[in-house]
Every structure is written in C-alpha cells, then in structure tokens.
N, C-alpha and C positions, 0 to 999 in steps of 0.2 A: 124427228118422227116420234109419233107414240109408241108407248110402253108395249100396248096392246098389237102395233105393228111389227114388231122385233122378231122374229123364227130364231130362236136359239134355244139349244139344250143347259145343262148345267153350268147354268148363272152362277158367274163370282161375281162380288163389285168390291173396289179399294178406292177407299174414302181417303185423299191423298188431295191436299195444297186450292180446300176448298173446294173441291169437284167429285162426282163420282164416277168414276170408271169400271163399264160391266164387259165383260168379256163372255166365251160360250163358247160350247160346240156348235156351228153352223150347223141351222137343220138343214139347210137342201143338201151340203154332204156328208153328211154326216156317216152313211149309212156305205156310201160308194168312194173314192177314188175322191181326194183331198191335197188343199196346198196350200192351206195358213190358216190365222184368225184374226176376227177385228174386233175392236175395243167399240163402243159408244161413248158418250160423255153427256153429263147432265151435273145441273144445281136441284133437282126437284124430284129427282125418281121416274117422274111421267117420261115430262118432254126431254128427247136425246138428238144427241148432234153424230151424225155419224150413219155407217159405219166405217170407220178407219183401217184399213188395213195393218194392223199393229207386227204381224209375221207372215210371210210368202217365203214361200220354196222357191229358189229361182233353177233349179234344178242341180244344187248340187248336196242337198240335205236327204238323206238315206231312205225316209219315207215316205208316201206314198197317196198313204188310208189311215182312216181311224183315226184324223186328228179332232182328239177329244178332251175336252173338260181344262180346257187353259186356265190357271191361276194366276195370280199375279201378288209375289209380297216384296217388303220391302228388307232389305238384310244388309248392315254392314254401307248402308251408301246406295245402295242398286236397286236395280226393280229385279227380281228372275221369275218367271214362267212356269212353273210346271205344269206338263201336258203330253197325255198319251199319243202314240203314235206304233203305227205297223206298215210291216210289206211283208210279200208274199214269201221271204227268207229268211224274214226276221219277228218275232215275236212282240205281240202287246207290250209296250212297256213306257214309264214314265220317264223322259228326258226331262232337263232343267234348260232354260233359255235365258238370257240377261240383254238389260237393256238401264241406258240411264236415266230414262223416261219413262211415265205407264202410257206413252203414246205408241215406245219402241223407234225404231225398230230394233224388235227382237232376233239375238243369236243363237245360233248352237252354242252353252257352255261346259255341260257336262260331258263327260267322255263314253259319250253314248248314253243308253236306256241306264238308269242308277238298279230300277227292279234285277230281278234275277233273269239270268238269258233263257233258262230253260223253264220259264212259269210265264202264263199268260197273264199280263199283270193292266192294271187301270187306274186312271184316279190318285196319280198320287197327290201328296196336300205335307205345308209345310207346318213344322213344329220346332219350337227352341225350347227344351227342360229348366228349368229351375237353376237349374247350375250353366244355363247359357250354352249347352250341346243343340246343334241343332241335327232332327230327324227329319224323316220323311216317313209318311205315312199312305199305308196304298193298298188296292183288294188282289188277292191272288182269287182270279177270276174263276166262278162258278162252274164255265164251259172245262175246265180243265179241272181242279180243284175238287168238283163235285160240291162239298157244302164250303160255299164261299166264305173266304177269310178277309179280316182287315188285320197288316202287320205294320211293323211298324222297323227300319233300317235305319241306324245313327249315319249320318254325313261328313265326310270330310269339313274342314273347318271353310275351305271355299267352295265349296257344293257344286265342286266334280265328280264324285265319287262316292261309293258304300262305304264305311266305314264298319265292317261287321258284317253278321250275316242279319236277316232279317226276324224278328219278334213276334209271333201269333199272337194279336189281343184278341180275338173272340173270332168266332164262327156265327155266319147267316142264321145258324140254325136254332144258338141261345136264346131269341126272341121267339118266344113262344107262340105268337100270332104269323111267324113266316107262313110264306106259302110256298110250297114245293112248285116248282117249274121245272118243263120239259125242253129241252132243246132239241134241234134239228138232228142236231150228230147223236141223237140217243143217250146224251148225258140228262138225269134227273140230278137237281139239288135246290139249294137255295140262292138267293143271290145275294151279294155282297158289291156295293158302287157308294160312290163320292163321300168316300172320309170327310172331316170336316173338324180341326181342333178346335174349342173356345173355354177360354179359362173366366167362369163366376168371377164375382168381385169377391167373394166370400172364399175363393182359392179352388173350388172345386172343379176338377176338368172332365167336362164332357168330352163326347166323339159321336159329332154327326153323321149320320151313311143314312144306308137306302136298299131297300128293296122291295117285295112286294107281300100284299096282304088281299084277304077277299076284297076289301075296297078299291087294287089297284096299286100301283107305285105310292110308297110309303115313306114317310120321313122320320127315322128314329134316331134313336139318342141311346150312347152308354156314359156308363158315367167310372172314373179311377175308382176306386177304394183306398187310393192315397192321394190322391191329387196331381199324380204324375204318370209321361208314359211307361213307368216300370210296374205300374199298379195292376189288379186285377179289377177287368172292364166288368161290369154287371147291366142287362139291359133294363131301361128305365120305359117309363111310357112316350111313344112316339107324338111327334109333334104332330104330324100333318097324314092323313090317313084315306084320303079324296083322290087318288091317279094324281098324284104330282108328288116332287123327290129330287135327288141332287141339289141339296138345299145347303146354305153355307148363313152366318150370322154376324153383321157386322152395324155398328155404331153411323150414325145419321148423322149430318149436320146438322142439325138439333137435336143431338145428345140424345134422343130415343135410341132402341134395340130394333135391329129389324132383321127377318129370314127373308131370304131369297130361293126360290125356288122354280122349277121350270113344272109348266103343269099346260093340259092333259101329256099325258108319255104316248104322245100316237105323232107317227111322220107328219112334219109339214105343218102341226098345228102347236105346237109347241111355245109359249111365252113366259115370258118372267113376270114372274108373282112377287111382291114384295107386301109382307105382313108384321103389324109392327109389337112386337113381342117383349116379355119381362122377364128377370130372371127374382126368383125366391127359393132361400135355401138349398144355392143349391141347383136349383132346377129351371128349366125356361119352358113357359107358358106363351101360349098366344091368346092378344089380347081381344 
C-alpha cells in the first residue's frame, strides 16, 4: 500500500537488516477500546507491505485502551516495544514489550507500566547515556500534570523495571510559542507528547516532543547543555509548525537524515510524513 494510505498516529520507523519498519498508534482506535499494533514494511518509504499484526491482546494482557505510540529499538540482541496503554483501574502508562524480530510477535516484558502508578503518563522512548545506562524517557501528561512535563527514569539493566525515581527535563511551558489548552475535565495547561532522543554527530543531544502552537500540533526540539540526559534541556526552534507532530528521526538506506511524523492531528485522517532533514552544529534543519 501507499504511504498516503496508512491511518496511523505517531510514526516510528527502525531501519534494521535492510528494511524499514514503521509502526503507530492505529487511528480507527485510537481514541476507543483497543488490542494491538501492526508494523508495515518497505525498502522505499512510499510503497509498504502490510499491515502485520506485530502485538494482539489475546485477552490476558491487563489493557484495554489507549494503545499508543509503539516504538520499537534494538538492545542487547532484541527488538522491545515501548508503548502506552490504560484501563479503566489502571492509569496511562508506558510498558516495555520484547520480541526477537521487528516483525514480533511482541511480549509482555516489563513488570507492568515502568512510569509512575499514580501519574498519567505517555510516550515513553528509549535512551542509553554515555556510560551505557539505559533510561526511559516519557511525558507526565498535561490532563493531570497541568503544565505538561517530559522526565526521564533510569532502567534496570534488563528493562523490567524503574531504576530510580523519575528526572523532570523541562516543562511544556519553557517554549515560549506553547499554547495553553483546555480540556474537558476543566484542566487548563500545556501539552507535553512523544519524546524522541537523537544524538548530533558532533555529540550534542537533542529531545524531540510535541505540542501545540497557533499553527496547530507542533514539532519541537530541546537540546542538553551537556550533551547528556543529566544536563539542563533549553528549548531550541521547532522543526515542523503546520498541525503535524509525534515526530521521531532516523537514518535512511541511503545514508540521508530523515523526520517522521504524523500530520493533520484530526481523527481518521492522519498519515506519515517523511521529510528528509540535516543536522549543523548541533542543530537539525529540514531540507
């Protein structure tokens, strides 16, 4: 199928053994009552084979709803998942999945939600520090939160587990261009969605996320002051500022740069954008 035919939200793709593999939040449920994800596959970006069912609930996996924002990296030998999920007793939060394929199928492997039990949590995204710890990185959501956070929780060395408590890098509200939103339950703040780590060639670490501006769902950037996750994040100029966001950046079978991102943010019409981008000093540009 085409690019242009795919309904998914926040596009990942892992460039793995020749191929790419995009994964997403299903649009048609996105919104309602949920029970897996599927992968596509392609050599070209366009044309894709699929959709594969890569994880299904066969009903004895705890959630329900809300299966959102599937990742997919590679650690130690494995493929694992991370990807939000809820039920009606149990709180937003990101589990880890493993599989020995990016076809899957994917497991339960972490010992439940890694976020915190009592924070509505989304979006988490994987990170290994400089000295080979690996984090997890994830938003303490805006409906709760009020001005939405991205933090960031070290992992156990097999990525079952927190390892600590969780690290506030920045608030929704340090980009000066946010726009305050209203929710249904009466919470006003900012929003804060899909982390996204990528380390410059030049060493410097950005942190992709996402919320919204008067142009609509936004695609921004912070960036270390040291080049790791212990640094203090400063926000930089956003990439992509057009209703489109949950963007993530990865390397092309021809050695270009490229952002992935899902665009317009409205039910049902949602697709992967693929824009192929540079980094200078430091910084990444679209071309």
């Amino acid at each position: 199928m085409r690019r242009d035919e795919i309904n998914i939200r926040d596009p990942f793709v892992l460039t793995d053994g020749g191929k790419y593999y995009l994964y997403g939040t299903r649009g048609a449920t996105c919104w309602g009552t949920a029970n897996g994800f599927d992968v596509y596959v392609s050599d070209n970006l366009e044309n894709w084979d699929g959709p594969f069912v890569c994880f299904e609930n066969d009903g004895s996996f705890w959630a329900d709803r809300n299966y959102w924002a599937p990742e997919v990296h590679v650690y130690k030998g494995a493929y694992y998942m991370f990807a939000s999920f809820k039920n009606e007793t149990v709180r937003r939060g990101t589990a880890i999945l493993k599989a020995e394929t990016p076809m899957g199928p994917f497991v339960p492997h972490s010992n439940g939600c890694i976020t915190p039990k009592d924070w509505e949590c989304l979006d988490g995204t994987f990170y290994v520090d400089k000295k080979g710890t690996p984090y997890m990185v994830f938003c303490h959501e805006w409906v709760q939160a009020g001005d939405g956070e991205v933090d960031a929780v070290k992992l156990t060395n097999d990525l079952t587990a927190p390892d600590g408590e969780p690290r506030l890098l920045f608030h929704a509200s340090d980009a000066a261009w946010c726009k305050v939103m209203h929710h249904s339950s009466g919470v006003s703040g900012c929003v804060t969605d899909g982390p996204f780590m990528w380390r410059c060639e030049d060493g410097s670490l950005l942190c992709l996320w996402a919320s919204f501006s008067e142009g609509g769902y936004t695609q921004a950037v912070a960036l270390s002051d040291n080049g790791d996750i212990d640094g203090n994040f400063t926000q930089i100029d956003p990439l992509f500022m057009d209703d489109g966001g949950h963007g993530m950046v990865f390397k092309g079978l021809d050695g270009k740069l490229y952002l992935t991102l899902h665009s317009p943010n409205a039910h049902l019409e949602e697709r992967p954008y693929f824009y192929e981008i540079f980094e200078r000093n430091g910084r990444l540009f679209r071309k």
